[in-house]
Backbone and ligand atoms as CSV (ligand in chain L), in Angstrom:
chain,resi,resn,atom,element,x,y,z
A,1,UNK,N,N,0.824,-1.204,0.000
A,1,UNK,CA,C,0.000,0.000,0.000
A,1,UNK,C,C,0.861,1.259,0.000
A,2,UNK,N,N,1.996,0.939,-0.386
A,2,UNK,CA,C,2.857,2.265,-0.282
A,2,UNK,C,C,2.581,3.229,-1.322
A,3,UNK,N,N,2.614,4.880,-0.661
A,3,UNK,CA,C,1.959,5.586,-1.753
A,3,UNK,C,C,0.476,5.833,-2.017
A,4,UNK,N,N,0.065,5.150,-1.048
A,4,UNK,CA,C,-1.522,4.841,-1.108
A,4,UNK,C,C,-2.484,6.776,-0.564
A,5,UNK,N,N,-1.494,7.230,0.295
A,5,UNK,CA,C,-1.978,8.236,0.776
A,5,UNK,C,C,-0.902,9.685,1.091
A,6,UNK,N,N,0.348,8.874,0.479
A,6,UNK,CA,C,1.504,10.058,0.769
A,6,UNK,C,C,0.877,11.651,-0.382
A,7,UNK,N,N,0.681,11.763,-1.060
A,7,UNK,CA,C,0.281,12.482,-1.891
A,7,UNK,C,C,-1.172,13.434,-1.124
A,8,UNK,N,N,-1.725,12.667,-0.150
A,8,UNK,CA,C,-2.834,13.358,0.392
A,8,UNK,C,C,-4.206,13.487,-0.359
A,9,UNK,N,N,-3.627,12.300,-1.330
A,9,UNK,CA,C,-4.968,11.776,-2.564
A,9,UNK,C,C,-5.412,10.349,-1.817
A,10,UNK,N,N,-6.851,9.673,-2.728
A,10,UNK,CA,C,-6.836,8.957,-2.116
A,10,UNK,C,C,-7.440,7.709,-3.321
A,11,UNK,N,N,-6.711,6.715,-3.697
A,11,UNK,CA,C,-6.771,6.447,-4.698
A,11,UNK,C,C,-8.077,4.930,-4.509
A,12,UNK,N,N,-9.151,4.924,-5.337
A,12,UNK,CA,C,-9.811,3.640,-5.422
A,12,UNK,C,C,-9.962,3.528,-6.877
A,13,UNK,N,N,-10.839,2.360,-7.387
A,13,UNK,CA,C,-11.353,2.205,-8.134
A,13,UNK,C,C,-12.747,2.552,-8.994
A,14,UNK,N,N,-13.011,2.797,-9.993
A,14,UNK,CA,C,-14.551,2.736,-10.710
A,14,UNK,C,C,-15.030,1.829,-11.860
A,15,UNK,N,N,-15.789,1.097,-11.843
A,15,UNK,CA,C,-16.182,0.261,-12.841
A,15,UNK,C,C,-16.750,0.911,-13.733
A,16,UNK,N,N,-16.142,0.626,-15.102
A,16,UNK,CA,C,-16.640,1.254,-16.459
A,16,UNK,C,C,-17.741,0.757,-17.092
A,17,UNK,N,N,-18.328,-0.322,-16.357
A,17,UNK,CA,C,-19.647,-0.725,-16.531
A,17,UNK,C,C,-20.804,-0.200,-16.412
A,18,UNK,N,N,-20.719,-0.072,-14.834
A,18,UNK,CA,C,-22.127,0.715,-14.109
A,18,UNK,C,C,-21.617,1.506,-13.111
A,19,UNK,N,N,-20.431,1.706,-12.893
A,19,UNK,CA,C,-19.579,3.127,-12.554
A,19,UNK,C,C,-19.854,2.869,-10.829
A,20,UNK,N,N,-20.036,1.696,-10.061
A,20,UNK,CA,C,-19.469,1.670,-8.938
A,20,UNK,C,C,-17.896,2.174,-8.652
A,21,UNK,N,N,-18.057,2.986,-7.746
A,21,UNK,CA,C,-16.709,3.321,-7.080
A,21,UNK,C,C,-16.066,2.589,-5.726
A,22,UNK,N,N,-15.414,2.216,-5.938
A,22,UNK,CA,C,-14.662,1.423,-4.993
A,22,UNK,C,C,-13.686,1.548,-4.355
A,23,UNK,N,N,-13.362,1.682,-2.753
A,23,UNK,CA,C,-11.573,1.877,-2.259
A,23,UNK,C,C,-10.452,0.597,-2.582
A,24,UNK,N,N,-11.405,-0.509,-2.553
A,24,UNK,CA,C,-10.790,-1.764,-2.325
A,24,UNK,C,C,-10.640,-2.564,-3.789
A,25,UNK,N,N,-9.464,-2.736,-4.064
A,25,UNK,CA,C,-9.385,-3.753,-5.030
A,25,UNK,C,C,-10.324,-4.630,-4.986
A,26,UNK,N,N,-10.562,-5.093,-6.224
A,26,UNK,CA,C,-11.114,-7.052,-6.252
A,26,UNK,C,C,-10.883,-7.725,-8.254
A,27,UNK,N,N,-11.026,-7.922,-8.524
A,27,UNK,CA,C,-10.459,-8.370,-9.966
A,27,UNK,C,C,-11.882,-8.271,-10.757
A,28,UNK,N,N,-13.053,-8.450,-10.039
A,28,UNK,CA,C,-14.419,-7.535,-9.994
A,28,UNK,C,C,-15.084,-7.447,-9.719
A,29,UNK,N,N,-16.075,-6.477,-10.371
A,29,UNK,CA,C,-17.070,-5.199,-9.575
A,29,UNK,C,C,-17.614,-6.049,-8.734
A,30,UNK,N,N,-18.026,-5.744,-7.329
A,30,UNK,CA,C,-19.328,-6.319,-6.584
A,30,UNK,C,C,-20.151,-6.085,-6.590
A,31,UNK,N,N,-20.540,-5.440,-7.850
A,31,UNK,CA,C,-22.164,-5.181,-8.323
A,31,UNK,C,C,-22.317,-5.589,-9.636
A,32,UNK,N,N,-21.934,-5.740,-10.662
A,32,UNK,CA,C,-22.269,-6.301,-11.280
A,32,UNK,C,C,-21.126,-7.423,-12.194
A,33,UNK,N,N,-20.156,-7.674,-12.005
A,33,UNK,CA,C,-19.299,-8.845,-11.941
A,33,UNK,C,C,-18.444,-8.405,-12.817
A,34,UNK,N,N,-18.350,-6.915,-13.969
A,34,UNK,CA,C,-17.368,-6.876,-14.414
A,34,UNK,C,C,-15.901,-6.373,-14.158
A,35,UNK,N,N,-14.785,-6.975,-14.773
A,35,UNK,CA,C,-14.027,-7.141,-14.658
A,35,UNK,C,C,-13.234,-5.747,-14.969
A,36,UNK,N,N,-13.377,-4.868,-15.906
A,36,UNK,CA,C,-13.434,-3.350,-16.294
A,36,UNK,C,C,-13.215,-2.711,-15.457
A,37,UNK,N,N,-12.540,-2.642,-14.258
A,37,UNK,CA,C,-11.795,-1.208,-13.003
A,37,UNK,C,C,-11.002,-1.105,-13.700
A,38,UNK,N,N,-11.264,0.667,-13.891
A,38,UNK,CA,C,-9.965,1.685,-13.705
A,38,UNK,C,C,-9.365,2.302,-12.314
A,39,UNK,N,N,-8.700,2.814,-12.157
A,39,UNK,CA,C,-8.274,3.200,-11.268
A,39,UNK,C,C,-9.127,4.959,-11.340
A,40,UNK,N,N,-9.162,5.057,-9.977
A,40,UNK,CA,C,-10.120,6.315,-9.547
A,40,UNK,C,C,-9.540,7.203,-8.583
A,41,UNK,N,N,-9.793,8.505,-8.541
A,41,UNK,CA,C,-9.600,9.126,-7.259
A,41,UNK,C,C,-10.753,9.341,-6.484
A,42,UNK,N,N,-10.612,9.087,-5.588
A,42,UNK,CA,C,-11.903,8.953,-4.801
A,42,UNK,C,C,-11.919,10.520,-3.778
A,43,UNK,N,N,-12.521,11.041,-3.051
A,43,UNK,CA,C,-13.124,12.225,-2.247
A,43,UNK,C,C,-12.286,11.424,-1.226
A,44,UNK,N,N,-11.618,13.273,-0.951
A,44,UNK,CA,C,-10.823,12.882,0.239
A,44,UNK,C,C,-11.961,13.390,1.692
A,45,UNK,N,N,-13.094,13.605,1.679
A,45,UNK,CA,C,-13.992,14.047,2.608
A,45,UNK,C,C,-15.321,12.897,1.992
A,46,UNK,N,N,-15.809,12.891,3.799
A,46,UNK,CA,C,-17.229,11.451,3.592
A,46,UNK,C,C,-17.612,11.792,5.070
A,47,UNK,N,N,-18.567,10.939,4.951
A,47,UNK,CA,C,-18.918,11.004,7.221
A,47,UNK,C,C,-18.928,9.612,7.489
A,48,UNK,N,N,-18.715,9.599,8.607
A,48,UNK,CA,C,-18.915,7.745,9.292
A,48,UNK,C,C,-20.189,7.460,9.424
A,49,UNK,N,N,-19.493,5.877,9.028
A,49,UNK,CA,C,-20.839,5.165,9.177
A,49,UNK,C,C,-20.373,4.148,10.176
A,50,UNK,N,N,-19.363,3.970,10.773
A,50,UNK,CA,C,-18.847,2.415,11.716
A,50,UNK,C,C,-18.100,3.087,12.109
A,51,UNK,N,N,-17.518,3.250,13.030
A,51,UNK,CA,C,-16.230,3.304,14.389
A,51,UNK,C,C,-16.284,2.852,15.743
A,52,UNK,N,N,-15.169,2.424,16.251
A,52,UNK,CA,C,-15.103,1.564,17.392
A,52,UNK,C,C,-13.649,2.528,18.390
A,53,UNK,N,N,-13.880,2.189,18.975
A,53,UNK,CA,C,-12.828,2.452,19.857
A,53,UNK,C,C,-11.730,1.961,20.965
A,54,UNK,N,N,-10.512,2.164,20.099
A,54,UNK,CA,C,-10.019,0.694,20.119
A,54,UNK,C,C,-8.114,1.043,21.117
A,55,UNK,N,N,-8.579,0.627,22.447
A,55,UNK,CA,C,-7.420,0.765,23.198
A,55,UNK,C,C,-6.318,0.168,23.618
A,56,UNK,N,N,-6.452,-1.290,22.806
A,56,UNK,CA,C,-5.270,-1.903,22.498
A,56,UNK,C,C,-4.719,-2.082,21.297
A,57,UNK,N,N,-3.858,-1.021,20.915
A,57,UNK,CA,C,-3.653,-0.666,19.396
A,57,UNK,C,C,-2.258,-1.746,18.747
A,58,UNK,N,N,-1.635,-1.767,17.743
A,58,UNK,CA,C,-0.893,-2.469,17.425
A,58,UNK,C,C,0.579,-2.025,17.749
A,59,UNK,N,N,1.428,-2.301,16.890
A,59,UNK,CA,C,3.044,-1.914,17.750
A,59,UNK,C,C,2.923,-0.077,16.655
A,60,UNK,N,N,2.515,-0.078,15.768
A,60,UNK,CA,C,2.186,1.259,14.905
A,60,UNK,C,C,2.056,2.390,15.367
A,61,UNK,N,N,0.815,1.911,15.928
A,61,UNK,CA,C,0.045,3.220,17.062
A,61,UNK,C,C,0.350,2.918,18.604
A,62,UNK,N,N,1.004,2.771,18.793
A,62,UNK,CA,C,1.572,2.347,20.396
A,62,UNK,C,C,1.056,3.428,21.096
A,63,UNK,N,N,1.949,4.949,20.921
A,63,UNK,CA,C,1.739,6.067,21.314
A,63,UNK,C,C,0.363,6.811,20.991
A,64,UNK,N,N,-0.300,6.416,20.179
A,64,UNK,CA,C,-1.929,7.161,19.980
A,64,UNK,C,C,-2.933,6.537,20.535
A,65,UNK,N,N,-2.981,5.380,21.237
A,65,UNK,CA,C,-4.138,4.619,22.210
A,65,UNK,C,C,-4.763,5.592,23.173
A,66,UNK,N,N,-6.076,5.763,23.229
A,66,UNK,CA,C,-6.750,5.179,22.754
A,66,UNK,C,C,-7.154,6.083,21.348
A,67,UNK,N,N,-7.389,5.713,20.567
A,67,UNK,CA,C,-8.254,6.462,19.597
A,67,UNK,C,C,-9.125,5.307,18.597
A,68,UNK,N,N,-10.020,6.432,17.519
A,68,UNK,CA,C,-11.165,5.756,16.798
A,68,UNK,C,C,-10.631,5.142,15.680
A,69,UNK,N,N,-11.171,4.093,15.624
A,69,UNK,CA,C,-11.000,2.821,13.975
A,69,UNK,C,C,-12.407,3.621,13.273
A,70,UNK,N,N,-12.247,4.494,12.164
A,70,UNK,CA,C,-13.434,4.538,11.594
A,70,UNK,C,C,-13.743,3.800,10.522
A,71,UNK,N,N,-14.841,3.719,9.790
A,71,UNK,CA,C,-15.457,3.647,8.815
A,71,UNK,C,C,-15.501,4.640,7.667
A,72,UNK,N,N,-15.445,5.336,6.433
A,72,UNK,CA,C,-16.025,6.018,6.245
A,72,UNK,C,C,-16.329,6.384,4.833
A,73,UNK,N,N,-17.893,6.634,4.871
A,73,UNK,CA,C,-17.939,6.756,3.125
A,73,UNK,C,C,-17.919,7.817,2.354
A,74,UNK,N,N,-17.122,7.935,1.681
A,74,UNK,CA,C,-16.506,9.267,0.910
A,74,UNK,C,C,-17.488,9.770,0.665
A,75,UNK,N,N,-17.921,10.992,-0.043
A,75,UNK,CA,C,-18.491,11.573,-1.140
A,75,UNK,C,C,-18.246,10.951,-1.998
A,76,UNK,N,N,-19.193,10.609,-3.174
A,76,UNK,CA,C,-18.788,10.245,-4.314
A,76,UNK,C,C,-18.643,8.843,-4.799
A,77,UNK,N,N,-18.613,7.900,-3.441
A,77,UNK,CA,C,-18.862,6.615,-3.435
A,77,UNK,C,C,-17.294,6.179,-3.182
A,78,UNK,N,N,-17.397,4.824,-2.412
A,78,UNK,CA,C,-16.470,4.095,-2.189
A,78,UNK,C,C,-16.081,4.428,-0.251
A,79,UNK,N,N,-15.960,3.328,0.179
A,79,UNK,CA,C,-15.827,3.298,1.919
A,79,UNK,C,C,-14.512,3.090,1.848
A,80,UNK,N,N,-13.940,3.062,3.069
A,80,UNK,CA,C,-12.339,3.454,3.533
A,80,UNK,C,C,-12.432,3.452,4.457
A,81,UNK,N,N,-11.757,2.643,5.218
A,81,UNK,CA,C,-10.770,2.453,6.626
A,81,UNK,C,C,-9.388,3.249,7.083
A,82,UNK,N,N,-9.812,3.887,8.611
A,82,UNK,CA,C,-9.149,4.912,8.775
A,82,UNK,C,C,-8.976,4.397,10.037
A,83,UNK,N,N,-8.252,5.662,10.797
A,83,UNK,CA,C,-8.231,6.368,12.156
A,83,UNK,C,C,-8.318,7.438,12.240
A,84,UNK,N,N,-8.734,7.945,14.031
A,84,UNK,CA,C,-9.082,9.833,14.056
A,84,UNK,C,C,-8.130,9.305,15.262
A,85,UNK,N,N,-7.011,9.601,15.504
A,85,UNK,CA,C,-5.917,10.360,16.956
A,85,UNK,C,C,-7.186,11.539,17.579
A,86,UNK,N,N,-7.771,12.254,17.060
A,86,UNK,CA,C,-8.842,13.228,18.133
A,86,UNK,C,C,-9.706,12.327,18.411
A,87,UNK,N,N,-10.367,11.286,18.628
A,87,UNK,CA,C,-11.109,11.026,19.307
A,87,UNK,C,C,-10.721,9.144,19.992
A,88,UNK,N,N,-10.899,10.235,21.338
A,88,UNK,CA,C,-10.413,8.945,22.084
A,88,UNK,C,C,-11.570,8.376,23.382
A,89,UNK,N,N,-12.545,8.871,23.187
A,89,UNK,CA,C,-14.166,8.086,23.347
A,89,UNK,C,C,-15.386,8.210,22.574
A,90,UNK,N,N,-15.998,7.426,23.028
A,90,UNK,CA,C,-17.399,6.986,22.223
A,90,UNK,C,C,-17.825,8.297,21.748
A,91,UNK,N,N,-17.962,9.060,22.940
A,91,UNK,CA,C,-18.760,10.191,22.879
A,91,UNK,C,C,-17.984,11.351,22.124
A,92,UNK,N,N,-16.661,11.473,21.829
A,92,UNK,CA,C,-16.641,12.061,20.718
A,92,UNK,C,C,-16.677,12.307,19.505
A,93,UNK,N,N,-17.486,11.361,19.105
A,93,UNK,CA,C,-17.615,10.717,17.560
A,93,UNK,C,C,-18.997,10.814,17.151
A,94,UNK,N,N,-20.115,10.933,16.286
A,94,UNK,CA,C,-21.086,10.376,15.842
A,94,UNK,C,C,-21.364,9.837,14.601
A,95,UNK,N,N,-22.262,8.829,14.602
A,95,UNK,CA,C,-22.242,8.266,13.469
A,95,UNK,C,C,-22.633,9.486,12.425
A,96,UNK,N,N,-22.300,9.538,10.929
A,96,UNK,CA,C,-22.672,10.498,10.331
A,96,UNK,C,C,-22.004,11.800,10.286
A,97,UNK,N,N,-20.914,11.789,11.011
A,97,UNK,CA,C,-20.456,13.090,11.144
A,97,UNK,C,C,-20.004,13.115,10.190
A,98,UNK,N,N,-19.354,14.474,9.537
A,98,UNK,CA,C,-18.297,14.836,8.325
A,98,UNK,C,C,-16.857,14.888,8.913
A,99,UNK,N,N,-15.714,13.846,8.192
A,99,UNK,CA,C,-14.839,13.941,8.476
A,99,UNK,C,C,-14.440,14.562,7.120
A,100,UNK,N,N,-12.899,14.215,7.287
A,100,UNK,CA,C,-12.109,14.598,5.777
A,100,UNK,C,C,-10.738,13.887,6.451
A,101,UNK,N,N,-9.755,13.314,5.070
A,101,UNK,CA,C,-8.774,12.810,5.208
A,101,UNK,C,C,-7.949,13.689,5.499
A,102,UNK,N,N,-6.865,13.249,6.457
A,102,UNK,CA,C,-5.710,14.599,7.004
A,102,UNK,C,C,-4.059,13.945,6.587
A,103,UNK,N,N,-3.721,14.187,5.789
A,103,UNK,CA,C,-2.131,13.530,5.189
A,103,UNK,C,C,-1.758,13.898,6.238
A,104,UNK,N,N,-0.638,12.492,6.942
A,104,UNK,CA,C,-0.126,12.644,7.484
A,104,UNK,C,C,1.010,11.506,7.422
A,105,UNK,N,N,2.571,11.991,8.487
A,105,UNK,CA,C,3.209,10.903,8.238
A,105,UNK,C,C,3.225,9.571,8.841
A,106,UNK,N,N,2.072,9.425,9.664
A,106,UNK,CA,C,2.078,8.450,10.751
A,106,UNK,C,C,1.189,7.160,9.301
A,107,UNK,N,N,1.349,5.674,9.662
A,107,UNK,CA,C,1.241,4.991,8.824
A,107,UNK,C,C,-0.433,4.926,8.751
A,108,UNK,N,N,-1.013,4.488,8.014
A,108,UNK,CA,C,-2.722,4.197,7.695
A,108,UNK,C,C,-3.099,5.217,7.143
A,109,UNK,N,N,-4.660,5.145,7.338
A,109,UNK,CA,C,-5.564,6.791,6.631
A,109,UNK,C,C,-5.883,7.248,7.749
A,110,UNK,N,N,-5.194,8.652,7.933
A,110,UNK,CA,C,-5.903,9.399,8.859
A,110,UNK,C,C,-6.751,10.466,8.703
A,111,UNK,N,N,-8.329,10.126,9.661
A,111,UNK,CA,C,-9.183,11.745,9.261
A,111,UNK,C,C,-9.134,12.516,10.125
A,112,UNK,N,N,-9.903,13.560,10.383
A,112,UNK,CA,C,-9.876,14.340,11.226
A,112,UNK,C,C,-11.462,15.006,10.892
A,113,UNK,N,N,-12.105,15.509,12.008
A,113,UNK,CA,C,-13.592,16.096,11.955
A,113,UNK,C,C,-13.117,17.342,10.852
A,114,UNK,N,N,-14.447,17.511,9.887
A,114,UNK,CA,C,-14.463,19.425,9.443
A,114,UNK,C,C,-14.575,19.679,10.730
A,115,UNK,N,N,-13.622,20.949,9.692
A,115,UNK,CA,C,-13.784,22.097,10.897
A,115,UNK,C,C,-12.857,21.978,11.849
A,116,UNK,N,N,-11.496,20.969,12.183
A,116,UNK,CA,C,-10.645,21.302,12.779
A,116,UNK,C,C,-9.518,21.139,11.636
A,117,UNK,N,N,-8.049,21.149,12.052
A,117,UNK,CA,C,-7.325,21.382,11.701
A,117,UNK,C,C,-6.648,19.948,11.436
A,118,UNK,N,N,-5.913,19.935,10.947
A,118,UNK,CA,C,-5.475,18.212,10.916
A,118,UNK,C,C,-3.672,17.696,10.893
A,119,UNK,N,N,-3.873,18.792,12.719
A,119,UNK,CA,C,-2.773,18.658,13.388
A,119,UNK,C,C,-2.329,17.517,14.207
A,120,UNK,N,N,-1.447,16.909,14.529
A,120,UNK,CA,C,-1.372,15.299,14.695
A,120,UNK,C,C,-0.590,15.539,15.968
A,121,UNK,N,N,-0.677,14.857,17.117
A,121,UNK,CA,C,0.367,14.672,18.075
A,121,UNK,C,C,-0.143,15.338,19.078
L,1,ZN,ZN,ZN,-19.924,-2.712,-12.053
């Protein structure tokens, strides 16, 4: 996945069939079986739909525990797996909120809520 987000783009797929957009590879569409992905840029802004909160993190995020595993579906189509470092309980999160992706150098996709800044540390 290297490169996947250094650019502060965020790269998925679209089927030239029936124009599902997709974050996730597959060889094809999961809507209608063709094989036809191009490569896409997908919306670096979406709101959650799934996050958990997750305080035993891996050797990666050692130093950012606790914070949120989100969900989230772009604008424009296609879901993506992230983290938010700002939120480190339930209650600061809601489903539906508007995030946006925040380039950063720490490894994965990181978002951050509109409307703040997408200062890390
Ligand atoms: Zn399709």
């Amino acid at each position: 996945m290297k490169g996947y987000e250094e650019t502060g783009r965020l790269r998925g797929f679209r089927c030239r069939h029936c124009g599902l957009v997709t974050a996730t590879w597959g060889l094809a569409c999961s809507r209608c079986g063709s094989a036809e992905l191009e490569e896409h840029e997908l919306a670096t802004a979406g709101k959650v739909v799934a996050f958990t909160i997750l305080h035993v993190p891996g050797d990666e995020f050692l130093n950012e525990a606790p914070y949120a595993y989100v969900v989230v579906e772009l604008d424009g189509g296609g879901r993506i797996t992230g983290w938010m470092p700002s939120v480190r309980a339930e209650a600061d999160l809601t489903l539906g909120e508007r995030v946006h992706f925040a380039a950063s150098y720490k490894p994965g996709v990181q978002f951050a809520k509109d409307g703040t800044a997408s200062a890390s540390g």
